[in-house]
C-alpha positions in Angstrom: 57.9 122.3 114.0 59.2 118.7 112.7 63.0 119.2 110.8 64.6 116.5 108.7 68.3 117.4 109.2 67.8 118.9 113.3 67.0 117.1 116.1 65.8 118.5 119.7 65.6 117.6 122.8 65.0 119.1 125.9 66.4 118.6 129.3 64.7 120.7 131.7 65.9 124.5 130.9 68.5 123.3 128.4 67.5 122.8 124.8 70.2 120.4 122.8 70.1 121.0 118.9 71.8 118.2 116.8 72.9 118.7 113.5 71.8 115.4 112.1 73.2 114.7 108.5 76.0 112.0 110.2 76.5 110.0 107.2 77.2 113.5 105.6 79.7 114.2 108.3 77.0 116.7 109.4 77.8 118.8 106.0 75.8 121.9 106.2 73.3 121.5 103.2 70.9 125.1 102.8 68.3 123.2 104.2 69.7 122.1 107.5 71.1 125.8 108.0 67.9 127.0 107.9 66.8 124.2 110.4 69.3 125.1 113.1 68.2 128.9 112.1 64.3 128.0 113.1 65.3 125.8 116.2 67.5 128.1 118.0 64.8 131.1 117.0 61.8 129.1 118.4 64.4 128.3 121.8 65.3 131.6 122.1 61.1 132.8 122.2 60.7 129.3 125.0 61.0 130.9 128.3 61.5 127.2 129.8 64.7 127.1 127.8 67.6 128.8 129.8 70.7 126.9 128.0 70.8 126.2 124.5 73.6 122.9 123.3 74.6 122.8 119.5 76.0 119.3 118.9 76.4 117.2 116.1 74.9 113.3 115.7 77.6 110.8 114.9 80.9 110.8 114.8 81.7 114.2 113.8 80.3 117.7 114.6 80.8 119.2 111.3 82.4 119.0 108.3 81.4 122.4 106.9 79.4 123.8 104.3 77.8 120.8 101.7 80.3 121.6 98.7 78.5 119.0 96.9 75.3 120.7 96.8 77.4 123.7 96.3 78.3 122.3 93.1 75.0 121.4 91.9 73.2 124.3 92.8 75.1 127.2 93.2 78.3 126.8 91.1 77.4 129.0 88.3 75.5 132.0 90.9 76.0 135.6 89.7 77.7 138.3 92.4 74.8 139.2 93.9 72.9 135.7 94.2 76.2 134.4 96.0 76.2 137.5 98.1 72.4 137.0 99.1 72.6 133.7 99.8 76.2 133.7 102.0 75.4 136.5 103.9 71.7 135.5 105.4 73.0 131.5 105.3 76.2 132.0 106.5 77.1 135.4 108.1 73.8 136.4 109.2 73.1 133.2 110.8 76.4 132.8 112.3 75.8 136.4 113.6 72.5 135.3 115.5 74.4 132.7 117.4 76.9 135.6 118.3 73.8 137.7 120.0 72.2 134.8 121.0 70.1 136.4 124.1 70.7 132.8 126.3 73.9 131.0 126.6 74.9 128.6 124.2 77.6 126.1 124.1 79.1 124.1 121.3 79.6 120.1 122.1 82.6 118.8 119.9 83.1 115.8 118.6 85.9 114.4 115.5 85.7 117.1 112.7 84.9 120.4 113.4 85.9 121.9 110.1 85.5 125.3 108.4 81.9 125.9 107.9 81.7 124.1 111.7 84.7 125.8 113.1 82.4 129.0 112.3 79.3 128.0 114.0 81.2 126.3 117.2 83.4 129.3 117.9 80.1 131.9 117.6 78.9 129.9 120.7 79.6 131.0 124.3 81.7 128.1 125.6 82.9 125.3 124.0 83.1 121.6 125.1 85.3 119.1 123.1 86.1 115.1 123.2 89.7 114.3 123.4 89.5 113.4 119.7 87.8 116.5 117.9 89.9 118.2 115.6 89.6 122.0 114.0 90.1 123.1 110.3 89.7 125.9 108.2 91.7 124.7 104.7 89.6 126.4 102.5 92.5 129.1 101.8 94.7 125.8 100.5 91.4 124.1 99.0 89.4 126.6 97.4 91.4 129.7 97.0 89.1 132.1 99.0 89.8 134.2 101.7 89.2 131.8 104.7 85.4 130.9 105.9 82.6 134.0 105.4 83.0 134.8 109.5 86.7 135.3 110.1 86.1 134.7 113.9 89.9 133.0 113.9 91.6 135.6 115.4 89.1 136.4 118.0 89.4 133.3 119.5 92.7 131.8 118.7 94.8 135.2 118.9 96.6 136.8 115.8 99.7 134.5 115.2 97.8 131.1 115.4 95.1 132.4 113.4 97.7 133.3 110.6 99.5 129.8 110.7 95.8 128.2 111.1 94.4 129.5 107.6 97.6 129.9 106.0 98.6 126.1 106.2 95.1 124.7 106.7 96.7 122.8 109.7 94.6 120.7 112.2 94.6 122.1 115.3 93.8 118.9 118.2 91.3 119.9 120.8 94.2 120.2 123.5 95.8 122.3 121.3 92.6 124.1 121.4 92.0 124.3 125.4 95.8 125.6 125.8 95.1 128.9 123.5 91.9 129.5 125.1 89.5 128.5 122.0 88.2 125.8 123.8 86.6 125.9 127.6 87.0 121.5 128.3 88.4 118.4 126.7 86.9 115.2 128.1 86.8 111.5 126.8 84.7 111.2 123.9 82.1 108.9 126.3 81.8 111.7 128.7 81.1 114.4 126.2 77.2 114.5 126.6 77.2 114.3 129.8 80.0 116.8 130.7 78.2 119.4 128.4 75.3 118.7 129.9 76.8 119.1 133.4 77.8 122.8 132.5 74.6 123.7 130.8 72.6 122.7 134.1 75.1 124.5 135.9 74.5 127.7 133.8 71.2 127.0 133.9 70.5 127.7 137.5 71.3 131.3 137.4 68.8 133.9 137.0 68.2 134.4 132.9 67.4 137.8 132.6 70.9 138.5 134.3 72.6 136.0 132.3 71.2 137.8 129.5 73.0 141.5 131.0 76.2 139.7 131.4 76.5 138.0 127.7 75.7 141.2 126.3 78.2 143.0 128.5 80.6 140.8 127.7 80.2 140.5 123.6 80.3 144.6 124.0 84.2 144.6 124.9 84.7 142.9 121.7 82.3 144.6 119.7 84.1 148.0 121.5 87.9 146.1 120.0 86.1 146.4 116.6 85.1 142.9 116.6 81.5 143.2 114.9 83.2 145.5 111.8 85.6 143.6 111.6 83.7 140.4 110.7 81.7 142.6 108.6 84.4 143.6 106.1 86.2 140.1 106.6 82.9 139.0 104.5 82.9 141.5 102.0 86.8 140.6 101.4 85.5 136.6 101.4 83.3 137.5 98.5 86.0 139.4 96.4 87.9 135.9 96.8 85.4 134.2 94.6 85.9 136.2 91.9 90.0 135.3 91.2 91.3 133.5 89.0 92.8 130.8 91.1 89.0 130.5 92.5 87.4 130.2 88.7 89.7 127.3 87.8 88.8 125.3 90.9 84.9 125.9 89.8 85.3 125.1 86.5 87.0 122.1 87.6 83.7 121.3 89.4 85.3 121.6 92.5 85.8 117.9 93.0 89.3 118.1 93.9 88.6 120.2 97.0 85.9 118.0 98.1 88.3 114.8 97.7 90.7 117.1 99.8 87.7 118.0 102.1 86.7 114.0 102.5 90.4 113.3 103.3 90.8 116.0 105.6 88.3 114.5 108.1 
């Protein structure tokens, strides 16, 4: 299959998908959502694919969801159509990552912001250059109740998570490693190559009982609730774009929070 926004590579049993909108900022348009969606499904049926990398071309990994095509297409969406579209693009996919049946690791690089703070911290493990950044503002930007997966606390612990989204603070990726978000920080010219390192290192164990241990592993947070949890976090996320504080931003075609979003990264 041939993508316009995805690249792929292969590296012997690891599989590198690149988001590849980097004059976006890697903004995640529907279109490249549903690319990463088809790439890691087609990895996930390769048996020669052990590993799978999500990175990001350019200088950033992500800058989040595409507000701008937000605003042209999906500004004025009834309940229900925002609902459909959020949870298969946005939750569901995010979950798939989760339950991914291979490991996966997120490579970091610059921005890693809302939408892209979602998809990195569903991955396994987490690799970072010394000058990636993490974000979540869209409580001070856009009045809703943080991103659609509200992984935050399950990877940051409670009280960071709370000063995270309620000040829409940047949180360095040294800051990251010393709370246990993040697994290594390396100079941004050894990121490829350090990921790479640990995904042919994972690589050489047997799969099937790599497979057993990641699902082991996601059950003692599924047992803490963690799965639910997520679950009514999105319902809750949806309420939030019905407010009034949320209204005025759309009616104000959302431009201020994308000038806030462009400044942030």
């Amino acid at each position: 299959m041939s993508y316009e926004f995805i690249m792929t590579e292969q590296n012997g049993p690891v599989c590198t998908i690149s988001l590849n909108r980097p004059q976006q900022r890697n903004a995640q348009s529907q279109q490249l959502l549903d690319e990463l969606d088809a790439a890691l499904t087609a990895a996930q049926k390769d048996d020669s694919v052990r590993v799978v990398i999500i990175a990001g071309k350019g200088d950033h990994f992500s800058a989040g969801h595409d507000l701008k095509e937000a605003q042209e297409k999906r500004a004025n969406f009834t309940v229900e159509q925002r609902w459909a579209y959020e949870e298969l693009r946005y939750f569901d996919y995010c979950m798939r990552i989760w339950d991914f049946p291979k490991p996966v690791i997120a490579q970091v690089q610059g921005a890693c912001v809302a939408g892209g703070f979602m998809i990195a911290n569903m991955c396994d493990l987490i690799v970072a250059s010394d000058d990636a950044f993490f974000s979540d503002p869209v409580g001070q930007t856009l009045a809703t109740a943080a991103v659609e997966v509200l992984i935050h606390p399950w990877v940051m612990g409670l009280r960071k998570a709370k000063e995270f989204l309620y000040t829409g603070m940047r949180l360095t990726a040294q800051d990251a490693k010393e709370i246990g978000m993040i697994n290594r920080v390396v100079p941004r010219a050894e990121l490829e190559s350090a990921t790479m390192e640990m995904a042919q290192k994972i690589a050489q164990a047997a799969p099937f009982g790599l497979k057993l241990t990641k699902k082991s592993l996601n059950r003692t947070l599924d047992a803490q609730g963690l799965r639910e949890s997520l679950s009514a976090h999105f319902d809750t996320h949806q309420l939030s774009h019905m407010t009034e504080e949320f209204k005025t931003l759309r009616d104000q075609g959302l431009a201020k929070a994308i000038q806030k979003g462009a400044k942030s990264v």
